[in-house]
C-alpha positions, 0 to 999 in steps of 0.5 A: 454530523452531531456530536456522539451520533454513530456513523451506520454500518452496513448498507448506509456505509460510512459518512464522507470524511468531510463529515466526520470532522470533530475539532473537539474530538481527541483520538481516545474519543474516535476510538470509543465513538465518545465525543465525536464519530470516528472514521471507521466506526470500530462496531462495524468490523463484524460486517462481510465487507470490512472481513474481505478487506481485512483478508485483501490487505493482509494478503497483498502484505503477506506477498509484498513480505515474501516478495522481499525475502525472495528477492534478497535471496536471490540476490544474495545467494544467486547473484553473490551480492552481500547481504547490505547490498542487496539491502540498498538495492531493494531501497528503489522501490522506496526511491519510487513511493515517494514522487508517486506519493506526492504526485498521485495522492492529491488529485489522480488517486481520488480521481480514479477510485477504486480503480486505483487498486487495479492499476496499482496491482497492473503497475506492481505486476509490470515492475514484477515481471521487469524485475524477473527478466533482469534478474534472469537474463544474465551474471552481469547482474547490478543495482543499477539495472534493477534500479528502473524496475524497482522504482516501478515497483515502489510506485505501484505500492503508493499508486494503488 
């Protein structure tokens, strides 16, 4: 792609990555579409596709957001745990990110496509719903039994 020309919005849709590439380009000029096409050309947010997007993910942040103060209330105020302890027990959701980020990222995710996004959401409702029924089968309630759901949980977040 030539220098200063402007990646189309709409039904064109946005240039591969591999086009994109600008080594003279320094952040400021991706910005401001000077000196080399940005990735997401920023004129193209008024577009009907880019505004779902944005509502998608400021929903699906919104639920994990909640997702995380419920669960350390419940936690906390359900099950007695201190408020560090339900804290480092929320941590294997990040324990279950990292494998999946750096086994998935690679080849599968691309490889899947936008069905990526579905089987992350079928993951992360699986891990949910593993969460749900440990966390109500019983009093004898500890870290270590949420632990597999949990890690379920973290991969679903970078799986998707």
């Amino acid at each position: 792609m030539v220098a200063g020309e402007r990646a189309m919005c709409g039904e064109e849709g946005l240039p591969a990555p591999a086009d994109v590439r600008d080594e003279s380009a320094t952040p400021t000029s991706l910005l401001t579409g000077t000196g080399g096409s940005p990735l997401v050309v920023p004129g193209c947010s008024h577009t009907g596709r880019s505004a779902w997007a944005l509502g998608v993910s400021l929903l699906v942040s919104a639920t994990i957001g909640c997702f995380a103060v419920t669960f350390t209330l419940l936690l906390q105020l359900g099950h007695g745990f201190s408020a560090i302890h339900a804290v480092l027990t929320a941590l294997f959701m990040t324990a279950g990110m990292l494998p999946v980020a750096g086994a998935l990222s690679k080849k599968a995710i691309p490889a899947m496509g936008r069905w990526s996004l579905t089987v992350g959401c079928v993951v992360m409702a699986a891990g949910i719903a593993g969460v749900a029924v440990i966390a109500l089968h019983g009093p004898g309630l500890s870290t270590w039994t949420l632990a597999p759901a949990l890690f379920v949980m973290g991969g679903s977040l970078q799986g998707g």
